[in-house]
KETOR-813257 format. One record per residue: residue number from 1; x, y, z of N, C-alpha, C in turn; residue in three letters; chain. Coordinates in Angstrom, 3 decimals. Example, Ala and Ser with C-alpha at 12.3 -4.5 7.8 and 13.67 -1.06 7.14 Angstrom:
<atoms>
1,13.190,-5.690,7.800,12.300,-4.500,7.800,13.200,-3.300,7.800,Ala,A
2,12.850,-2.250,7.080,13.670,-1.060,7.140,12.900,0.030,7.870,Ser,A
</atoms>
This chain:
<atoms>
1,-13.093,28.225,14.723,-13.822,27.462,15.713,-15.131,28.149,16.085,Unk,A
2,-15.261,29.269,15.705,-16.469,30.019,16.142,-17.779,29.461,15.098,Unk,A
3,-17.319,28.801,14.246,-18.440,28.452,13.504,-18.934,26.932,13.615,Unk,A
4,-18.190,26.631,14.476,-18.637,24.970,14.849,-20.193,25.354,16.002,Unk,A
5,-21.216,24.089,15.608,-21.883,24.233,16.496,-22.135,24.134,17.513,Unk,A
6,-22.473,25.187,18.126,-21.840,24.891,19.558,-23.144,24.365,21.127,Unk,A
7,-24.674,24.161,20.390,-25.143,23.339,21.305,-25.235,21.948,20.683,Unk,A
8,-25.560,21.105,21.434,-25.831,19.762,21.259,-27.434,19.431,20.101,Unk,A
9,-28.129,20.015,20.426,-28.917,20.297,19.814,-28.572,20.384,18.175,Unk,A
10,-27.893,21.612,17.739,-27.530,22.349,16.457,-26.686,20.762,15.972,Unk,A
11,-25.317,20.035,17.092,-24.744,19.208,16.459,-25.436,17.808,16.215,Unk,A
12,-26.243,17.592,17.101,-27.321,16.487,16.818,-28.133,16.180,15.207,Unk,A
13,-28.521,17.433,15.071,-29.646,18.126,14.140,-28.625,17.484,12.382,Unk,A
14,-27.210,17.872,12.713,-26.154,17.437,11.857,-25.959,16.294,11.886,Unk,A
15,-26.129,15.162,12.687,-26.043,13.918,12.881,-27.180,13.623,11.955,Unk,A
16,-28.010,13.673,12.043,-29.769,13.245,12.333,-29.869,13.569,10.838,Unk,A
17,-29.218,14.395,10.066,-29.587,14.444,8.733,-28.931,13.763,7.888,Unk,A
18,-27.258,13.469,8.463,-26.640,12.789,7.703,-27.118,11.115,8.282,Unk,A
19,-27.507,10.641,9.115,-28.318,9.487,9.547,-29.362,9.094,8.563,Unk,A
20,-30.403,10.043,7.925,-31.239,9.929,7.203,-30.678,9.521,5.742,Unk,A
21,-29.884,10.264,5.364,-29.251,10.347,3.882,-28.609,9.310,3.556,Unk,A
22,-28.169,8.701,4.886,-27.230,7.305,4.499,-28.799,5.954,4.603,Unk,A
23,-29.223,6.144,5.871,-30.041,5.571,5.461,-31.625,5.418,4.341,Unk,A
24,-31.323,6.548,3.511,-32.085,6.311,2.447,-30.871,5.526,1.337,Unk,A
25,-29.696,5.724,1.248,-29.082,4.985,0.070,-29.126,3.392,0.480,Unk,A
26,-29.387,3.281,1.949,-29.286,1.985,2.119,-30.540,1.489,1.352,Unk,A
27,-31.706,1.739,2.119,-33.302,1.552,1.408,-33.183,1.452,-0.319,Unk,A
28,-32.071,2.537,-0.599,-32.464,2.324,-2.531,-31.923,0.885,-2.695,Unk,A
29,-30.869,0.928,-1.857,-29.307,-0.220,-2.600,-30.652,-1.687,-2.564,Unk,A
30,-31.172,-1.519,-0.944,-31.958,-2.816,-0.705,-33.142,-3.304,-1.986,Unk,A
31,-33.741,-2.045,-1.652,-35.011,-1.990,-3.272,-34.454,-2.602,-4.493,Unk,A
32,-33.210,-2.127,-4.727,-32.688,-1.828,-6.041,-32.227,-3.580,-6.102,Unk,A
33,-31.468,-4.304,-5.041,-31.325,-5.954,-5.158,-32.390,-6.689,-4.958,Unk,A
34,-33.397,-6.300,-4.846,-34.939,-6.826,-4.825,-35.095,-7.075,-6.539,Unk,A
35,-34.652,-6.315,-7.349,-34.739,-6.735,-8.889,-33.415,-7.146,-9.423,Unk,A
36,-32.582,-6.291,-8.900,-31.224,-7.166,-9.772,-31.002,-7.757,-8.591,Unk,A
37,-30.379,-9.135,-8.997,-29.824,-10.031,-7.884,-28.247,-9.849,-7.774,Unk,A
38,-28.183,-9.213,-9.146,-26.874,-9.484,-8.973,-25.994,-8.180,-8.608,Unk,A
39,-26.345,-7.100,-7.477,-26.303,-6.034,-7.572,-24.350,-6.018,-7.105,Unk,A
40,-24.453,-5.046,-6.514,-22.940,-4.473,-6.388,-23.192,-3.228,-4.989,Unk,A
41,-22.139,-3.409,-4.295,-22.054,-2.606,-3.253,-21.200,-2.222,-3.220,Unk,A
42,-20.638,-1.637,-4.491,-19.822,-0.372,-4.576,-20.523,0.682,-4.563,Unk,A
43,-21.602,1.060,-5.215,-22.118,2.101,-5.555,-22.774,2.728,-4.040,Unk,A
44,-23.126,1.651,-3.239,-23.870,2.081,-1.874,-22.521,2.558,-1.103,Unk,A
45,-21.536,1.999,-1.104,-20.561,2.636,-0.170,-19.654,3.981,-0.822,Unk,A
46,-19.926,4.105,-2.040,-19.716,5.705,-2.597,-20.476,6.235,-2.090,Unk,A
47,-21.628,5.966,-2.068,-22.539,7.010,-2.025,-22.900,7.886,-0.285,Unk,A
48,-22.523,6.382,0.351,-22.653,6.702,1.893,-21.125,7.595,2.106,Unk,A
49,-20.006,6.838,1.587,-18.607,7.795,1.694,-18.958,9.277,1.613,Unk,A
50,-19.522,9.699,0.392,-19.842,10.447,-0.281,-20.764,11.440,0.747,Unk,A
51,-21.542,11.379,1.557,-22.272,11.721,1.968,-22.153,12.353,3.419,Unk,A
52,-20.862,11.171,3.997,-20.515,11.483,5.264,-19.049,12.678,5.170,Unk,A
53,-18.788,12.419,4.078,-17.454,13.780,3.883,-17.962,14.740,3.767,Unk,A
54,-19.362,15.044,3.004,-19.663,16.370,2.670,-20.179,16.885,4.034,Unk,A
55,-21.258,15.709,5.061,-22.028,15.655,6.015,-20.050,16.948,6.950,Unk,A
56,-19.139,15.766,7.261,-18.271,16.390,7.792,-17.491,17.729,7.629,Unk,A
57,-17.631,17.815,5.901,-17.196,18.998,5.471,-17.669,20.171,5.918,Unk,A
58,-19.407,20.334,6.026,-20.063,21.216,6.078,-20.056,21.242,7.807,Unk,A
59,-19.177,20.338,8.528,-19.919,20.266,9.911,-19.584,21.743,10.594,Unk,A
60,-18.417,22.602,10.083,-17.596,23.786,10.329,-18.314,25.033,9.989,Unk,A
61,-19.530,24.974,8.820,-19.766,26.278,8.242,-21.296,26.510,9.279,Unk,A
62,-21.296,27.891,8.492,-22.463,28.672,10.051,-23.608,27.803,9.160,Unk,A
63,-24.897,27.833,10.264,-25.971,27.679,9.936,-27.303,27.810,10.430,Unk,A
</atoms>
């Protein structure tokens, strides 16, 4: 527990990046059905899954 962050600030900062990261896969997925019509939103919800486990994984280690 000593390595969780412990102001609001530090845990915000962890929010705020994984906020960005999801919302750039959104921006590609959107771009990306702008040419294929016929796209698929599997790949956007891997990728956001994907992003928020590691986002959570790492929420424990120092930094």
């Amino acid at each position: 527990m000593s390595d969780f962050p412990s102001t609001k600030f530090d845990r915000g900062k962890i929010f705020a990046k994984t906020g960005l990261k999801v919302g750039s896969n959104y921006a590609k997925h959107y771009l990306k059905s702008l040419t294929d019509k016929n796209g698929d939103k599997s790949e956007l919800h891997r990728q956001t899954a994907e992003n928020l486990l590691v986002s959570l994984r790492n929420f424990g280690e120092p930094h």
